[in-house]
C-alpha positions, 0 to 999 in steps of 0.5 A: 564247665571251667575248671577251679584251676582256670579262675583268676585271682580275685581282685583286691580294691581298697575304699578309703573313708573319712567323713565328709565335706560341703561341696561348696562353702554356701549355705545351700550345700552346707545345710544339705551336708549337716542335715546328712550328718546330724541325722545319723543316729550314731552322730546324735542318738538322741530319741528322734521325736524330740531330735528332729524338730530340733535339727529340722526347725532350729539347727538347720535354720539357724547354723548353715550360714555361720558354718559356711562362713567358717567353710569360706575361711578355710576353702582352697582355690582347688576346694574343700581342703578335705577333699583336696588332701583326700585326692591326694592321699588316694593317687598316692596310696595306690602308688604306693601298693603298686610299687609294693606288689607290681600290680594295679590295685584300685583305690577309691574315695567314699565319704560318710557323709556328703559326697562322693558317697560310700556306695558311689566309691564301692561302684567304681570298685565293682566296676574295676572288677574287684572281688575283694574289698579292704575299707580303711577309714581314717580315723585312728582311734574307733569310736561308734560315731565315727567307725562305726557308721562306716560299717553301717552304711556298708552293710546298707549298700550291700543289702540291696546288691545281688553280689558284693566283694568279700571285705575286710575291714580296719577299725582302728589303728590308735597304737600302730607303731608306724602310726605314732612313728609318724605323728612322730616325725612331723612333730619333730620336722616342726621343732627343727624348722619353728623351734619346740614350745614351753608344751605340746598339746594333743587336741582329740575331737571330743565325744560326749561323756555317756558314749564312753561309760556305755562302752565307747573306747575311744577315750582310752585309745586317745590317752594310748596315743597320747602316751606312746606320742609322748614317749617317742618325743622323750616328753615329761609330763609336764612337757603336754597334755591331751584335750578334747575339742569340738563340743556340740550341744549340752550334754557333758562332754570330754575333758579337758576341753581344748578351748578352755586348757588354752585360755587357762595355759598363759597364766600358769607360765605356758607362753608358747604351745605347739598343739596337733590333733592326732584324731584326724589323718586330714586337715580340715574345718576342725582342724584348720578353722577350729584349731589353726586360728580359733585356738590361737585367738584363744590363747593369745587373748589369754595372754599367750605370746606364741601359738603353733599349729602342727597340720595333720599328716595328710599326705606325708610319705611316712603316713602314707606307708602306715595306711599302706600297711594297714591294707597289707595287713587287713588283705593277709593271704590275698596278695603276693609279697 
């Protein structure tokens, strides 16, 4: 029998996990990828007998080919821009961690929802060879429908393997120094190149009010990633605000709401904002269709005269260290400086 002292070092991976895209803006795939989605009871934790008849008999015969038209509008030649970024983010990551530690660390792609899957990305890990696992998804601020079904689906997978990795696992990063550093950066890479606006607003995804008062913190992380934003760019409050877009369904949601700040701006004398969303580390359908052209339609109807997106972080190289960072962090005691 071999020796302890003859094992080999246990080899560390990384899965990199956001929530997911259509893989095709057609009503087909659209509505194979919103049924994955709205079914997930940490999506919508409505009771599922009165759900269900909801999603399958309206929503999912109703909805698929307005949102594959918004898909459509927004698609890149290469494919669904999440996926594009998320590729990107991934070849550069594990460059990234290379160049730090002299050695291959596999990273792969797992998406929550749609393709490829969190168990399709754990599968290719597995077969590297890896042993030791580091989950990074990609939202900043933790909320229990986003994080939170990554952890679920995980623990899932691996109920139905013999064997799984030792896995460690980021929940958020909402305060990170580097985090707001490079929020930072890109806001003022725009001031330089585009000028800086009467007020810039930070647009969160939204959650439904109740989420918060049973114990969500997602709220409170946002308005901390507000803040330190705000401080690093020597903002006076008058200088921005925080809102909450992409509301869906009737319950009460968080506020104040993106679209509706927008239209009420111009006649209070903000004629131009810049606005980001620090909720997302990838540009998307919320991002580019949603904020990027519907929030400007909003505001220029309204009677304001200059409206600037600012795109997510992406694969910008500061971003890119942060979330390098954060793997160092989470595989403390398993890898060599």
């Amino acid at each position: 029998m071999n020796k302890v002292d003859n094992l080999s070092p246990a080899k560390l991976g990384v899965l990199l996990v956001n929530l997911g895209t259509p893989d095709t803006p057609t009503p087909k795939d659209v509505k194979q990828f919103l049924k994955q989605f709205l079914s997930d009871p940490r999506v919508v934790d409505l009771n599922p007998w009165i759900w269900k008849p909801i999603l399958n008999g309206i929503i999912l015969n109703t909805r698929p080919k307005a949102v594959a038209k918004l898909y459509e509008s927004i698609w890149w030649p290469e494919g669904s821009p999440l996926m594009v970024i998320s590729e990107r983010q991934r070849e550069a990551l594990s460059a990234i961690l290379k160049a730090r530690h002299g050695s291959d660390i596999p990273v792969e792609l797992g998406m929550s929802y749609g393709n490829p899957s969190l168990s399709s990305g754990i599968d290719k890990l597995v077969a590297q060879g890896v042993e030791r696992l580091v989950v990074l998804p990609l939202y900043p601020q933790y909320s229990c429908s986003t994080v939170a079904p990554v952890f679920d689906a995980i623990a899932s997978d691996y109920k139905g393997r013999r064997n799984y990795p030792e896995t460690r696992f980021s929940k958020e990063y909402f305060e990170h120094p580097a985090y707001i550093a490079a929020l930072a950066g890109s806001v003022r890479r725009h001031w330089q190149d585009k000028g800086q606006g009467d007020c810039l607003l930070m647009s969160f995804h939204g959650v439904p009010l109740r989420y918060v008062t049973e114990g969500d913190p997602y709220q409170r992380q946002c308005q901390r990633t507000a803040e330190l934003l705000a401080a690093a760019l020597g903002l006076t409050e008058s200088q921005w605000r925080l809102c909450f877009q992409s509301k869906f369904g009737k319950e009460e949601w968080l506020t104040p709401a993106t679209d509706a700040l927008l239209e009420s701006l111009p006649g209070k004398g903000v004629k131009r904002v810049d606005i980001l969303c620090p909720a997302f580390a990838v540009d998307c359908l919320e991002t580019l269709e949603e904020i990027s052209i519907g929030g400007k339609e909003s505001f220029i109807e309204a009677g304001g005269e200059d409206y600037h997106f600012i795109p997510c972080l992406n694969e910008d190289e500061a971003h890119m260290q942060l979330l390098a960072d954060l793997v160092d962090q989470q595989a403390a005691g398993w890898l060599k400086s």
